[in-house]
C-alpha positions as CSV (number, residue, x, y, z in Angstrom):
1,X,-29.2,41.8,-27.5
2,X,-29.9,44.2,-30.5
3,X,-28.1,47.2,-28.4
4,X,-25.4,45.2,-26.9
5,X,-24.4,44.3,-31.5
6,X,-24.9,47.3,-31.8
7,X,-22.4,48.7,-29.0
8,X,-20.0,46.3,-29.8
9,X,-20.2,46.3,-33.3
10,X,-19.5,50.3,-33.7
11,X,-17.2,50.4,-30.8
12,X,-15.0,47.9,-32.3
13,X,-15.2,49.9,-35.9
14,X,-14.1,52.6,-33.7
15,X,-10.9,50.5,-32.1
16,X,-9.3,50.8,-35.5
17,X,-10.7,54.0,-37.1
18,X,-10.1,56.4,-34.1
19,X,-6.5,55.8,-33.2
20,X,-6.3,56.2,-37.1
21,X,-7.8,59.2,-37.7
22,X,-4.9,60.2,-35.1
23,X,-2.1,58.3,-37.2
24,X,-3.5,58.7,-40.8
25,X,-5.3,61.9,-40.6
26,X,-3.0,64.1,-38.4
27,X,0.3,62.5,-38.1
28,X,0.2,61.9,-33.8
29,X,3.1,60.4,-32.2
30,X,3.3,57.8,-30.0
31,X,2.8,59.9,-26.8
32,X,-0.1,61.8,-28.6
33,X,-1.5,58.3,-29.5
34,X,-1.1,57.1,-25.9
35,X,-2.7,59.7,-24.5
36,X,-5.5,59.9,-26.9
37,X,-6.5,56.1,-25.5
38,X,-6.0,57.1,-21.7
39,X,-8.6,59.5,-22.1
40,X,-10.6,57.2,-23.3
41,X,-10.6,55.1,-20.1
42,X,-9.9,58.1,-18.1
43,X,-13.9,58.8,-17.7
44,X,-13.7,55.9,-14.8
45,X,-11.4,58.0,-12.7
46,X,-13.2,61.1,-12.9
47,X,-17.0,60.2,-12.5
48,X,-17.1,56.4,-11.7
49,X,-18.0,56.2,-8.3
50,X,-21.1,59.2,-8.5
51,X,-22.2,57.3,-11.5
52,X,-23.0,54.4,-9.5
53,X,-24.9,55.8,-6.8
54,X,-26.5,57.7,-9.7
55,X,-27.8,54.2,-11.6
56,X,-28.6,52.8,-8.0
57,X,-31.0,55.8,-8.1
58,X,-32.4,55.8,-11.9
59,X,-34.3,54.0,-14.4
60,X,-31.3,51.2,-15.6
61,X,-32.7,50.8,-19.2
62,X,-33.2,55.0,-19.5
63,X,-29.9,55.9,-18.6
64,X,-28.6,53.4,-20.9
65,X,-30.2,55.6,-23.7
66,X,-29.5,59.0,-22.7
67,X,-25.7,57.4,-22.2
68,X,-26.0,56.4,-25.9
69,X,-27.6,59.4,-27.2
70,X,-25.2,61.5,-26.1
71,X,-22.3,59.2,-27.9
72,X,-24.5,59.5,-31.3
73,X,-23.9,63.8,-31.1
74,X,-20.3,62.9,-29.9
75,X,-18.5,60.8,-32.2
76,X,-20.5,62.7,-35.0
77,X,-18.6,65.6,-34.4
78,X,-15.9,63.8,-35.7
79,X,-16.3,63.4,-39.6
80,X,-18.3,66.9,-39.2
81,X,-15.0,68.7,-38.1
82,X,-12.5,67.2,-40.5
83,X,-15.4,68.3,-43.3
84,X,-14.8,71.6,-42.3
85,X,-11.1,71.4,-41.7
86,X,-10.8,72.0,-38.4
87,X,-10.1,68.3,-37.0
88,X,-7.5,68.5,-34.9
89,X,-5.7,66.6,-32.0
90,X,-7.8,68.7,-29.3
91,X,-10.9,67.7,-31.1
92,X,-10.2,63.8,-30.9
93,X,-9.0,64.2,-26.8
94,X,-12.4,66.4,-26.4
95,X,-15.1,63.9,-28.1
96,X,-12.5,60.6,-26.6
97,X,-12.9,62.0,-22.9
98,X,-16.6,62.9,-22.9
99,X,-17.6,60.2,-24.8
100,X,-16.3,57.9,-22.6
101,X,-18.1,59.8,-19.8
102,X,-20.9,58.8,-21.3
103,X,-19.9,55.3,-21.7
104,X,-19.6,55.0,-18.4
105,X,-23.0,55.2,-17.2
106,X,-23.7,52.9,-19.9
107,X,-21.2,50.3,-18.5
108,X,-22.3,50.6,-14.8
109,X,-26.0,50.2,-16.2
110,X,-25.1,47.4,-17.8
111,X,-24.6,44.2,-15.6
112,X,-26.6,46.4,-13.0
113,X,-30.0,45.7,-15.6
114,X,-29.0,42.0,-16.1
115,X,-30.1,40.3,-13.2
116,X,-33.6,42.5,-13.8
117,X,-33.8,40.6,-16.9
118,X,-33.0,37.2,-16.0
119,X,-33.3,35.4,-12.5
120,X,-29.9,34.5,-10.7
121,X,-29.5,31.1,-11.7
122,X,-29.3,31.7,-15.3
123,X,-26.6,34.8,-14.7
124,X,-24.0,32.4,-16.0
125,X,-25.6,32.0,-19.2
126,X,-27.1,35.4,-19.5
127,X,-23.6,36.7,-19.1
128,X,-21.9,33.7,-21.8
129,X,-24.8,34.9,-24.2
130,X,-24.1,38.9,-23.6
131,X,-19.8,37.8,-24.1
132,X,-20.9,36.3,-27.2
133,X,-22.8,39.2,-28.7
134,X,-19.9,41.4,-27.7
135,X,-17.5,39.2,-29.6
136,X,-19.6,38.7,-32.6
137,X,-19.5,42.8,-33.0
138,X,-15.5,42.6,-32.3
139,X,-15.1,39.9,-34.8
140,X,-16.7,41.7,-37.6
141,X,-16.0,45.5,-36.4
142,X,-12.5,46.2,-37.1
143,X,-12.5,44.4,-40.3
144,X,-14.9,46.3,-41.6
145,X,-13.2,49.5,-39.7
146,X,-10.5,48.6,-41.7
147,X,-11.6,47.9,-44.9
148,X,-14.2,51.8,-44.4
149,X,-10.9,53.4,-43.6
150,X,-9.3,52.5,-47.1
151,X,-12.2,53.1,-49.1
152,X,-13.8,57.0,-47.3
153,X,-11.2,57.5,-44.8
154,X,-10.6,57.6,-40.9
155,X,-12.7,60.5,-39.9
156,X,-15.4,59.5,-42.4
157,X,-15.7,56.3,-40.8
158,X,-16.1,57.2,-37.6
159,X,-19.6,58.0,-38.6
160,X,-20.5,54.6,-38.4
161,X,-19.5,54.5,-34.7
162,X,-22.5,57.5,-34.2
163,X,-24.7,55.9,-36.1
164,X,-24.0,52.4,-34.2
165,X,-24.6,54.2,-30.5
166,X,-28.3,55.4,-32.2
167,X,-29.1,52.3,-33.1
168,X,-28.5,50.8,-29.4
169,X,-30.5,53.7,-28.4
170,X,-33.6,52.2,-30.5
171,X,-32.5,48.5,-29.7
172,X,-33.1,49.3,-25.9
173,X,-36.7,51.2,-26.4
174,X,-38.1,47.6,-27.8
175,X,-37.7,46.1,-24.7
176,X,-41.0,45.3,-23.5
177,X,-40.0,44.5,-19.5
178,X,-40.9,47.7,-17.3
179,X,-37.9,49.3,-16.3
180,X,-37.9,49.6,-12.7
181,X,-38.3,52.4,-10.5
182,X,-35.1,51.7,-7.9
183,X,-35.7,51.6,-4.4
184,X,-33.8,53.8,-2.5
185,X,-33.9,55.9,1.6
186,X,-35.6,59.2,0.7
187,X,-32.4,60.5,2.9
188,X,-29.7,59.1,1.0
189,X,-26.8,61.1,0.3
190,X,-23.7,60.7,-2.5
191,X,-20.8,60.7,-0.7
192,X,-22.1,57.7,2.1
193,X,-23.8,56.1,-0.9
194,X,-19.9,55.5,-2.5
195,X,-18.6,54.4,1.0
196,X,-21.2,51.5,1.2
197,X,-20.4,50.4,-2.1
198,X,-16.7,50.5,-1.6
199,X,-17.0,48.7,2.2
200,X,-18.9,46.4,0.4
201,X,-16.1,45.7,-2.2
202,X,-13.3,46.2,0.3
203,X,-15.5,43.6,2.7
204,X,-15.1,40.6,0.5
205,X,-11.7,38.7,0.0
206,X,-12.2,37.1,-3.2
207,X,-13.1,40.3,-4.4
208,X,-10.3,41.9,-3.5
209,X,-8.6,39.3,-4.9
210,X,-10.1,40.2,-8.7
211,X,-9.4,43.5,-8.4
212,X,-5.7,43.0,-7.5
213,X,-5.3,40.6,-10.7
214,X,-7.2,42.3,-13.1
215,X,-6.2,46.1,-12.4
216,X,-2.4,44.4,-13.4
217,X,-4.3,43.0,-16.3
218,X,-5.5,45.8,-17.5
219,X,-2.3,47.9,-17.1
220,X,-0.5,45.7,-19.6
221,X,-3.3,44.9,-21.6
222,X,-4.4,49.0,-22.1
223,X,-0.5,49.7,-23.4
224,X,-0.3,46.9,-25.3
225,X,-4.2,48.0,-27.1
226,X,-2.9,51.8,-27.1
227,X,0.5,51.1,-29.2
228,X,-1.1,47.9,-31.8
229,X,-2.3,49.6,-34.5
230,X,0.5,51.7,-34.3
231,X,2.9,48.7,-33.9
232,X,0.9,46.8,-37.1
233,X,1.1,50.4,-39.1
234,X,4.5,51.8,-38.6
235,X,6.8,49.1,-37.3
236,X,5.7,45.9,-39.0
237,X,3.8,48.0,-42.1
238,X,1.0,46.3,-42.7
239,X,-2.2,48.2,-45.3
240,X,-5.3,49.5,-42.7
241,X,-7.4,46.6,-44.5
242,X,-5.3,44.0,-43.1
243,X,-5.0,45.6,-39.4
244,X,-8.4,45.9,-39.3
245,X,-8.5,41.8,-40.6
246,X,-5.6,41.1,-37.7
247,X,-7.5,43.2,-34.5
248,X,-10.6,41.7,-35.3
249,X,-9.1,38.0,-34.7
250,X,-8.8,38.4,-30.7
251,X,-13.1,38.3,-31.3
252,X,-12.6,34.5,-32.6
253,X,-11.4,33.7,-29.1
254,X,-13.8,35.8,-27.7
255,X,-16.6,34.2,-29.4
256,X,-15.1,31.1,-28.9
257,X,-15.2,31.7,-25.1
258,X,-18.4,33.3,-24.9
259,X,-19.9,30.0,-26.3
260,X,-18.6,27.4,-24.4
261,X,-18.5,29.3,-20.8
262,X,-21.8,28.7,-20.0
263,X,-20.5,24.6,-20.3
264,X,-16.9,25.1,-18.7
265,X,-18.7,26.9,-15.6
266,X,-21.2,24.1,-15.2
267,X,-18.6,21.3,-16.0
268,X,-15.5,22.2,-14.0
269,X,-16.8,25.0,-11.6
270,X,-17.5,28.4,-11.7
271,X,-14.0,29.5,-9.6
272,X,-11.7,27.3,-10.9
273,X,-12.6,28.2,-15.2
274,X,-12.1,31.7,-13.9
275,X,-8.8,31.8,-12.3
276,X,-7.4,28.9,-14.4
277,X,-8.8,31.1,-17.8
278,X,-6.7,33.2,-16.8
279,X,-3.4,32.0,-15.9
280,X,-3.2,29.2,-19.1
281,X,-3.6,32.3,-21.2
282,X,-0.6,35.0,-20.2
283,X,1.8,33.2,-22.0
284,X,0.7,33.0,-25.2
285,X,1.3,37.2,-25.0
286,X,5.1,36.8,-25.0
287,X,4.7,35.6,-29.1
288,X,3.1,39.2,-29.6
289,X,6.2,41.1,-29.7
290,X,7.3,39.1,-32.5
291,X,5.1,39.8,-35.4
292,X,6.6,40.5,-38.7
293,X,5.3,40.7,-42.0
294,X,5.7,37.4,-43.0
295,X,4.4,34.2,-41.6
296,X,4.9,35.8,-38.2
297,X,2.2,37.8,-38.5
298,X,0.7,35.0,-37.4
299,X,2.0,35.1,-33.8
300,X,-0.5,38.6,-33.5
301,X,-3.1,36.5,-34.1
302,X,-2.9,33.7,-32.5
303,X,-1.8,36.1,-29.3
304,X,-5.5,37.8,-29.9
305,X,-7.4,34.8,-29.8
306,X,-5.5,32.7,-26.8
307,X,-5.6,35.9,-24.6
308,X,-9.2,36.8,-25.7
309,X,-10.3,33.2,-24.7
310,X,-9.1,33.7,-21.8
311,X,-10.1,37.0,-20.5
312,X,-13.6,36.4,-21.5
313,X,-13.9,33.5,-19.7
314,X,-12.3,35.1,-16.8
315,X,-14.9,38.3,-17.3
316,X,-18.0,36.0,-16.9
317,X,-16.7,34.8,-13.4
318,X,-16.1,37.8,-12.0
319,X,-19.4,39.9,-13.2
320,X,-21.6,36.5,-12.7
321,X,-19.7,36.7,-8.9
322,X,-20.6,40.2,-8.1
323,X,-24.5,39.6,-9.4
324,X,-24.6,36.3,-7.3
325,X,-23.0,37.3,-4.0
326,X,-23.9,41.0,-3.8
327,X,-27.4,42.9,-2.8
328,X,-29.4,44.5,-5.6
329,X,-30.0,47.5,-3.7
330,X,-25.8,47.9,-3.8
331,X,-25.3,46.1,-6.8
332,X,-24.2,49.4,-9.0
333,X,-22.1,51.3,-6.6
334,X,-20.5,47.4,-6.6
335,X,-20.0,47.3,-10.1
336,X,-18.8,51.3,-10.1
337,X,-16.7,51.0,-7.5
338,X,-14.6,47.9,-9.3
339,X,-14.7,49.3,-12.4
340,X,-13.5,52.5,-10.7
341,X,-10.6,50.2,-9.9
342,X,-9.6,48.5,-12.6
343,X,-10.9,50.5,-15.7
344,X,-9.1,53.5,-13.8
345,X,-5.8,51.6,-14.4
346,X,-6.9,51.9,-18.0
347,X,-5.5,55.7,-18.7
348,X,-2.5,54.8,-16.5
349,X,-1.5,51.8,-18.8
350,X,-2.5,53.8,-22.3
351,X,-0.1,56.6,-20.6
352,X,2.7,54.1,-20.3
353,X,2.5,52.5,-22.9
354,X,3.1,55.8,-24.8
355,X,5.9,56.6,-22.7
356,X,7.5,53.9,-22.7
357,X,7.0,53.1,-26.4
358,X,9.0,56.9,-26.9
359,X,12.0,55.7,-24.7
360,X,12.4,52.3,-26.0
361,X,10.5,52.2,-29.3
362,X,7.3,50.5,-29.8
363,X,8.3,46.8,-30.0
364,X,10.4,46.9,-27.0
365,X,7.7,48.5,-25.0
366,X,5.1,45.4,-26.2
367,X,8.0,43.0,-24.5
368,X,7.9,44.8,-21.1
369,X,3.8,44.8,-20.7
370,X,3.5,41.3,-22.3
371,X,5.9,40.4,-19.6
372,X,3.8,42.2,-17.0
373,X,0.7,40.5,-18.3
374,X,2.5,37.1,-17.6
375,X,2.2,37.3,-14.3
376,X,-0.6,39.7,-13.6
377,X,-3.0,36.7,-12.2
378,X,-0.5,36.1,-9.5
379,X,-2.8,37.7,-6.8
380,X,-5.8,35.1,-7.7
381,X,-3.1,32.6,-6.1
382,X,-3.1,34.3,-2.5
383,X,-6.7,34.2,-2.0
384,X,-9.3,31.1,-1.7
385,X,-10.6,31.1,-5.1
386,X,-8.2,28.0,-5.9
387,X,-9.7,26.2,-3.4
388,X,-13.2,26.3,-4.9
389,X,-15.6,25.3,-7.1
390,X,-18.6,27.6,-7.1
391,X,-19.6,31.2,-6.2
392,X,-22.3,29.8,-4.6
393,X,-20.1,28.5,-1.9
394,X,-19.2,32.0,-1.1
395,X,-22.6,33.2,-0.8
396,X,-23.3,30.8,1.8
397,X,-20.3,31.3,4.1
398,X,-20.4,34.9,3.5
């Protein structure tokens, strides 16, 4: 728990202070900002399959570390460079791109170690528990990322974000559980080792059915992230204090969903709390757009925490699916191979969104992917997943 507050804690600082250090610090565009957040999410496309078969293969809890370790000496570099004056827009899409290769082991690792941890009928909760650790870091992270960029500055706060990924590194070294050696043919090879996770993936029809749905999600959702604290900064000019306040709101619903999943999913059925989370929660995106610096600035708010809600919820289902209905032996190249996916849409929607955000201006471009994000569940609707209650349905017919 101590790594995953730690994680989300100084990842969340960093949701405010990086794409600040950009605006503040060195005066980026839109299109620079855009791009700045593909490359964030951009690790996915270039090394998340291998990095699957590579945790299939490895120590789980010992990746995790080096993958945080290497952040620590990353983000670092940022506050060292603008000390020296040398900070510049290359420097941020440098440490952005290979520290998010370094996330990414971390993220395959992740709900690949779980079901070592816990047995598979208390996934559900495991997962509620971890959702609510995450949110409890985003709820107080980008305040405080806000309030650390007034008082030392953007670059100078980044520091905490190192400082957060060493801490993780320490977090995970007190667990006391062996981490496993994997079990694995002595003639296994990369390239077939991606194919079985992908046939595995490909195989299953609800699954296909989640990555349809949330790859659209995460389009919208990764231009919408990519252009708000621009949208907060330079369209509805709000102080970094009170952006950092506004960001960290989406966490309320976040926390507020990671708290009560583990009783939806028991109550009203694993299936039917993840498609419905969901769908009820698109619309509330469409009040987004219309945040001014007034009492509207309300409707950014209230958009965080209905769509955070939401998406949580939704998140538990679909990780607490693959852990229940998949092998353990195949269970990383399953979780690479989505994320692959849908994280990979990540850098295509930051893209966009910066594009699209320097053709139409940045409020314009929230209405198009709010709009998108509307009806980005649609695909849920085509499969069998509203004709269900439990995954554990789907593991016995499948």
């Amino acid at each position: 728990m101590g790594s995953h507050l730690a994680n989300e804690f100084g990842g969340n600082i960093a949701r405010v202070a990086l794409p600040l250090v950009a605006v503040l610090s060195l005066h980026a565009s839109p299109l620079e900002v855009g791009a700045l957040a593909a490359l964030q999410s951009a690790a996915f496309l270039i090394i998340g399959l291998p990095a699957g078969v590579w945790v299939d293969r490895l120590r789980k809890r010992r990746v995790m570390m080096l993958a945080d370790a290497g952040r620590f000496l990353l983000l670092s570099s940022i506050p060292l460079t603008a000390a020296l004056g040398v900070l510049s827009m290359p420097v941020l899409y440098t440490v952005a791109l290979l520290a998010g290769l370094a996330q990414v082991f971390n993220d395959v690792a992740d709900p690949t170690y779980l079901p070592a941890l816990v047995g598979k009928d208390e996934l559900t909760d495991g997962n509620a528990k971890l959702e609510v650790v995450r949110n409890g870091g985003a709820l107080a992270g980008p305040s405080l990322g806000g309030a650390l960029v007034q008082l030392l500055g953007a670059p100078r706060t980044m520091l905490a974000t190192a400082l957060a990924a060493l801490a993780s590194v320490a977090f995970l070294g007190t667990i006391k559980k062996p981490d496993a050696a994997p079990v694995r043919s002595e003639r296994s090879r990369l390239l077939p080792d991606i194919a079985a996770g992908m046939r595995a993936v490909w195989g299953d029809q609800v699954l296909r059915a989640f990555l349809a749905a949330t790859a659209a999600t995460n389009i919208c959702v990764s231009a919408v992230l990519s252009l708000s604290v621009l949208f907060l900064a330079t369209v509805v000019h709000l102080p970094p204090g009170f952006i950092g306040v506004l960001l960290m709101s989406g966490a309320m619903g976040g926390l507020l969903g990671g708290v009560l999943g583990a009783w939806l999913f028991r109550r009203y059925g694993q299936a039917r709390v993840t498609w419905l989370a969901l769908a009820l929660s698109s619309p509330f995106g469409l009040l987004l757009p219309m945040t001014e610096a007034d009492w509207r600035v309300s409707f950014f708010a209230l958009t965080s925490i209905a769509l955070s809600f939401g998406g949580i919820l939704y998140n538990i289902g679909v990780i607490t699916y693959r852990q229940t209905v998949m092998p353990e032996n195949l269970l990383g190249r399953v979780n690479a191979t989505v994320r692959f996916i849908v994280w990979g849409t990540m850098p295509v929607g930051a893209l966009l969104g910066g594009i699209v955000a320097h053709e139409i201006g940045v409020r314009e471009a929230l209405w198009v992917f709010m709009a998108g994000r509307l009806v980005s569940f649609a695909p849920l609707l085509f499969s069998r997943l509203p004709r269900m209650r439990d995954f554990v349905k789907v593991q016995a017919s499948s």
